[in-house]
N, C-alpha and C positions, 0 to 999 in steps of 0.2 A: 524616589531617587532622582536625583537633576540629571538631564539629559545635556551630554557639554555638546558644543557646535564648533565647528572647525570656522577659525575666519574673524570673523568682527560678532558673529553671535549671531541665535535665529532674527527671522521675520518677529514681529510680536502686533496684534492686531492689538492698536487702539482708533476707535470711530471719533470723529471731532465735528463739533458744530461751531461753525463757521463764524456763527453772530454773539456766539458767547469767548467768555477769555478763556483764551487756548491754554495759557500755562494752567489755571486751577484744574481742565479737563483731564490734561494729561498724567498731573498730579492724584488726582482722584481715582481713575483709572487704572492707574498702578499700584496703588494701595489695595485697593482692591479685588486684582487680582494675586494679590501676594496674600491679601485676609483670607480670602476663599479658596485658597489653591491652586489657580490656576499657573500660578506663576512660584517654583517650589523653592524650598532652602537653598539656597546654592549657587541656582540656576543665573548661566548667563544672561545679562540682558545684551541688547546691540551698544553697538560704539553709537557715541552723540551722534556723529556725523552722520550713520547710517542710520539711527532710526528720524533724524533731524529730515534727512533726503527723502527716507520714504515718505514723510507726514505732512509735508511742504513747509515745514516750520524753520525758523534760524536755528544754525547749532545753538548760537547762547542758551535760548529760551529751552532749552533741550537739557544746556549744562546745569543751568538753575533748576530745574527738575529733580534731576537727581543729587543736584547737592544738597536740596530741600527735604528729597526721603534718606540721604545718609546721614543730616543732621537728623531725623527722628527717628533713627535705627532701621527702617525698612528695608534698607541698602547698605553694601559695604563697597570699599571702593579703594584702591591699595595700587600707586604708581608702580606706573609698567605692568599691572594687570587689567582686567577687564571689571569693569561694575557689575557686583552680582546679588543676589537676591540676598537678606541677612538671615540667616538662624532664628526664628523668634517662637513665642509661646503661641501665638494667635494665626502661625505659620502652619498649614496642616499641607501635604501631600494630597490628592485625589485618590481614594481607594472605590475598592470596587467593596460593597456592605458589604458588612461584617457575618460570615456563616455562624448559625446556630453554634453554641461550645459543644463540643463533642466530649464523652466520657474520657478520660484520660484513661490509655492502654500503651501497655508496652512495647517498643519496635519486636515485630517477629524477629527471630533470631535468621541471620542468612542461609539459604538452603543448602544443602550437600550437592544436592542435584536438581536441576529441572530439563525435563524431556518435552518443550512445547512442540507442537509437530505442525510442519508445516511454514515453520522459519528459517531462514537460511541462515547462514554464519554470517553474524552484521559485522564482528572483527574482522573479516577476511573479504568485503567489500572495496573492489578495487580503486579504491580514492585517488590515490596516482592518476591511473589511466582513464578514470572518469574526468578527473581535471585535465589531462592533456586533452581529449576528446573535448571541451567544451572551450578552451583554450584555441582550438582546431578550427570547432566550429566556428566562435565568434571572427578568427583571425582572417579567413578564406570566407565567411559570407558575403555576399553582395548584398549592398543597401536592403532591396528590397523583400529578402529574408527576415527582416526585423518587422515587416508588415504585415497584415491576415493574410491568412495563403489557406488553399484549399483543405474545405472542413475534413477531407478525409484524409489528408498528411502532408508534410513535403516531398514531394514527389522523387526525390532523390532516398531518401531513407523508404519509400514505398517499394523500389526498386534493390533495395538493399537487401530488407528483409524476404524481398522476393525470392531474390536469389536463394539468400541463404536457406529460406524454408524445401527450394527446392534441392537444394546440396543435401541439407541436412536432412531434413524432414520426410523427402518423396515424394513432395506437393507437388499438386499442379496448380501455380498461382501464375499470373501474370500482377504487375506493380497496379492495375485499374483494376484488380479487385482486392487490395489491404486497405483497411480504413483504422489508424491509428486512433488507440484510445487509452485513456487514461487509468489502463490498468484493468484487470478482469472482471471485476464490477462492474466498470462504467462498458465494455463492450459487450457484457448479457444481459446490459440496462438498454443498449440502442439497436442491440438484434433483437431481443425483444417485443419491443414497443414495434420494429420495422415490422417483422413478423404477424404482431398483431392486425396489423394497420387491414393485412391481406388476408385477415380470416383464422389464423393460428393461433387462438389463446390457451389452447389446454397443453401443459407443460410438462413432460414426466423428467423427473428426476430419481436419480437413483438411491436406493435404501438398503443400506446407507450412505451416506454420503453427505454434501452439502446443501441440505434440504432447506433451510434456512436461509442462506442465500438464494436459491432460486426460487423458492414460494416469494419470499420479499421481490425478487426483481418482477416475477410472473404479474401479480397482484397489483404490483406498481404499473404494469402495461396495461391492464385491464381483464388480466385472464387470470386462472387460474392453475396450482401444481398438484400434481400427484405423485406420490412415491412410488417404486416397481423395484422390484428387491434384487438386491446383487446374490448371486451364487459365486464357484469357486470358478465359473469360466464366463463372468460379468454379467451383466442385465441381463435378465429373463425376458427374451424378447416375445415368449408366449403372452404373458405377463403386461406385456408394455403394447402388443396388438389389444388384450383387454381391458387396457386404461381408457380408453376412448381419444389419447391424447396422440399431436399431429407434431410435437415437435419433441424432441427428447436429447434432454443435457447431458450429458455423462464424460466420463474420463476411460476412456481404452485403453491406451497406455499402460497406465499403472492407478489403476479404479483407485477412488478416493473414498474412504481411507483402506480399502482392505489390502490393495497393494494387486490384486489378482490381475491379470492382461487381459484382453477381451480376446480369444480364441477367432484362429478364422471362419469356422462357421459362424458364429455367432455374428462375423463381421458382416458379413455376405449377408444372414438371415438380416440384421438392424437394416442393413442398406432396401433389402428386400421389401419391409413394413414402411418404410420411409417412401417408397414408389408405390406404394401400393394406398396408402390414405392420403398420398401428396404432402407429404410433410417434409419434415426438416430435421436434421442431427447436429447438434452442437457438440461440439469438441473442444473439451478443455484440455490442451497440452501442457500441462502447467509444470512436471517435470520429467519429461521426456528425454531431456539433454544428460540427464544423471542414469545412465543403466552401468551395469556390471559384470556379471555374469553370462551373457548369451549377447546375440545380436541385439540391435537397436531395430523396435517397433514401429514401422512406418505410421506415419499419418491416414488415420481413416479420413481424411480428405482426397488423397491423391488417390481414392480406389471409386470416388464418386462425386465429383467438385460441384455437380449441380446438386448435390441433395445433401452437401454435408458444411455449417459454419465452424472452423477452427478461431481458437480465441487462444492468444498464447501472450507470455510477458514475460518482462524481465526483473521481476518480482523475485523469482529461487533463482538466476541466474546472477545478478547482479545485485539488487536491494529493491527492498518494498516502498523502500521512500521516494524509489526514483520515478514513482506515476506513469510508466512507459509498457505500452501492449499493442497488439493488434489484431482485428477482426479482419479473416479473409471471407471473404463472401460468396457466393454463388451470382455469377454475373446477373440474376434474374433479378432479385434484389439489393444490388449496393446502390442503387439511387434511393431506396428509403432508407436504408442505413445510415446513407452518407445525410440525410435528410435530419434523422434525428438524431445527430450526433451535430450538425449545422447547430440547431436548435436546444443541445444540452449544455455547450460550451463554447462553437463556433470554432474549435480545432484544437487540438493539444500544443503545447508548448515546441515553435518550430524549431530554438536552439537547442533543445533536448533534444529532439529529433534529429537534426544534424548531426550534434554530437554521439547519439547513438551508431548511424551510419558510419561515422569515424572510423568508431570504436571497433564495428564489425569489418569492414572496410580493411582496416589496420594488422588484421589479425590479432590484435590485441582479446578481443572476445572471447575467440578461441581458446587461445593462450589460458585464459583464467578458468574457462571450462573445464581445459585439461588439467588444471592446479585443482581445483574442487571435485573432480571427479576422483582422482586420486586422496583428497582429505577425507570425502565423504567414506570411500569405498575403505580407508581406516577406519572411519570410527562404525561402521558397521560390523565390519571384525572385532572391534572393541566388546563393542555390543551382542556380539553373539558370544565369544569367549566369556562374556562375565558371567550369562544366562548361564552359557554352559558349566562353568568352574560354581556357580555360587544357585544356582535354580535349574537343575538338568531335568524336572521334572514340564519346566514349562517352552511349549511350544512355540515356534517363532516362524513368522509368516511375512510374507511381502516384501524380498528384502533385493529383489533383484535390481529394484531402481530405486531411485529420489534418496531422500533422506530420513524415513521414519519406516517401522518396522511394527507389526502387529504381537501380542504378546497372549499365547490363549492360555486362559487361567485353569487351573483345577474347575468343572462344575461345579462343586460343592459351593467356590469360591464367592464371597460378597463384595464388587466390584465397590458401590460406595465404601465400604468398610475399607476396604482395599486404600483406595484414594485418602480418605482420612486418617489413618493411622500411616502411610506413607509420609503424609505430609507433617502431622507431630514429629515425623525424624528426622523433616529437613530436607526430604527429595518431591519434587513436584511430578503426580502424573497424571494422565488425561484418558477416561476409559469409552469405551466405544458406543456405548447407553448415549452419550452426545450425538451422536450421528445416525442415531435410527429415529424413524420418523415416531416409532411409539413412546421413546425414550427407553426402550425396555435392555435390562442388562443382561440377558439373557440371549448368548450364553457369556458371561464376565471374558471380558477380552481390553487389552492396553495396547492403548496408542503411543507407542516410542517413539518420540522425535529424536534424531540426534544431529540435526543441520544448526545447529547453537549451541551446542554442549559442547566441550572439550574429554578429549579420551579419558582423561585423570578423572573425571565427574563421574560421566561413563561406566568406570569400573567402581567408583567408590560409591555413585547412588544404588546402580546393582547390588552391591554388596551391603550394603544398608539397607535393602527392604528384603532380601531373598527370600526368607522364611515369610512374607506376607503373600511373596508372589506361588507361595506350593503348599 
């Protein structure tokens, strides 16, 4: 497709030798980039005058040019518009090769329902107040906001989220221990690696859970992970003293996926193993801000700031596209943190950052929290109601926070089986064999997402599988 230009039309590099005659070259040249592609169907060229200026040549010798390739069709050229590339057989566009032919197969038919878990409502994405906030930020920056600024954030949104983690959260942060990072991977990718640097390679994560991502980031640092298995009052910190591992990733909150809270013994005991081999606790807060039912669970940082990293985003709060998190550190280590995170990208996007601060700043943040707190804590009523009205023999678990809900099958039940005759009828779902380290589906259990479903979906994919789910 031609790319149009606003103005007199692009740059267009043609190179000239000096000692030879200028019109043939440029004649030549352009032909040739219109034989080969470079120069497509369509496509503007520059005005005489500007490609005449850039190339040091006379407009005439410029005009005769292209009067020379619209007399031999290369060119068309139509007063009061611009000179542009002609239409022709020997005129090919640049592609990228051609992929192998594929079997021809029919589009799948569109689903009833899909329950991905773990995605937010991308329609209910506050694009308004994202765009005033970056409107905000560019409007009130100073010059030197648009330059590198410190790889662990701008110092103003450091201070933001400071706050707010401590309003909301129960943290104890101060703004010179948040090191902004580009989303929840990339800040278990630079605690990590810092981590490493001082001795800590053996990694427990939780099973199940997000083993997959943390063995990949472990690995990537130079260490290695091991899985330690959740019960109904989270990590088995027996379990996880017998891994031989110094630093352990998990979600408290609202453990991922079983949904279970990590109990305060258990809290006390993790913090206990963590002084006790010198190690470290990562804290994924990832939907915290979504509860329902009962009080909101503090931050297992604020009960031990040196021995605990939280890592939180605005990934389920906001959108996953907006690249935007942050790792709070333990004073001891935010100089290696800050170190390779210098060194993974040299800092995240500062007018993101600002605009973030806006955004929380504004109360606008708020504002949408309490709007998704209230849609989600619908469609989980949805979601239980339909269970109930259409599959009252299946159990339903983790439903106090976030947006996904756990679904335990009949034992008898064949989880693949399950999944694939679900999906012949058009509802998509996702079983828990994903998230345990053996892959085993035993005992058959689903993972309901309903943070991108709509209630109407909801009730009609429930009721379209019921009899598979009992």
């Amino acid at each position: 497709m031609a790319v149009e230009w606003s103005g007199s039309g692009p740059e267009l590099m043609v190179a000239l030798d000096r000692d030879r005659p200028l019109r043939a070259q440029v004649e030549d040249q352009l032909r040739a980039a219109i034989r080969n592609g470079r120069l497509a169907a369509d496509e503007k060229l520059p005005s005489t005058r500007s490609l005449a200026a850039t190339l040091g040549l006379s407009r005439g010798l410029v005009q005769e040019c292209y009067e020379q390739l619209v007399a031999e069709g290369y060119l068309t050229a139509r007063t009061g518009s611009a000179t542009r590339v002609a239409a022709m057989s020997t005129n090919r566009e640049r592609q990228e090769p051609a992929a192998p032919p594929a079997a021809r197969v029919s589009a799948p038919p569109p689903l009833v329902a899909d329950f991905p878990s773990g995605v937010p409502d991308l329609a209910m994405a506050p694009r308004e107040d994202w765009a005033w906030a970056v409107r905000e930020a560019c409007r009130t920056a100073p010059n030197v906001a648009f330059d590198y600024d410190d790889p662990r954030g701008v110092l103003r949104t450091r201070e933001v989220v400071a706050a707010y983690l401590r309003r909301v959260r129960a943290m104890d942060v101060a703004a010179s221990q948040v090191v902004v990072c580009s989303g929840f991977a990339q800040g278990l990718a630079v605690v990590l690696r810092a981590l490493a640097r001082v001795g800590l390679t053996r990694v427990a994560c939780e099973d199940p859970g997000s083993i997959g991502t943390v063995t990949a980031a472990a690995e990537a640092a130079g260490g290695s992970a091991v899985p330690v298995p959740v019960d109904e009052h989270g990590i088995d910190v027996a379990a996880l003293r017998a891994s031989g591992a110094r630093v352990a990733v998990l979600t408290p909150a609202h453990q991922w996926p079983t949904g279970v809270v990590l109990g305060p013994e258990r809290r006390h005991d993790l913090l206990a193993w963590a002084r006790e081999v010198d190690g470290v606790v990562v804290e994924d807060d990832y939907d915290a801000e979504f509860r329902y039912d009962r009080d909101p669970v503090g931050s297992l940082q604020g009960l031990d700031p040196d021995r605990v990293v939280t890592l939180g985003t605005v990934s389920k709060s906001l959108a996953p596209a907006l690249r935007l998190g942050w790792a709070v550190v333990p004073a001891a280590i935010v100089e290696e943190v800050v170190g390779e995170k210098q060194v993974a990208d040299r800092g995240s996007s500062g007018i993101d950052q600002l605009a973030l601060a806006a955004l929380v700043a504004s109360g606008r943040y708020d504002r949408h929290l309490r709007k998704m707190r209230t849609e989600y804590s619908r469609r989980r009523d949805v979601l239980v109601d339909a269970l109930t009205t259409y599959a009252p023999a299946v159990r339903v678990s983790g439903l106090a926070a976030g947006f996904h809900a756990v679904a335990h099958l009949p034992g008898h039940a064949n989880e693949a089986d399950v999944l694939e005759q679900a999906l012949a009828r058009g509802v998509g779902l996702r079983g828990m064999s994903t998230y345990r380290s053996t892959g085993s589906a035993t005992p058959p259990q689903l993972v309901l997402g309903f943070g991108n479903t709509s209630t109407r979906a909801i009730e009609a994919g429930i009721r379209t599988v019921a009899d598979l789910l009992q």
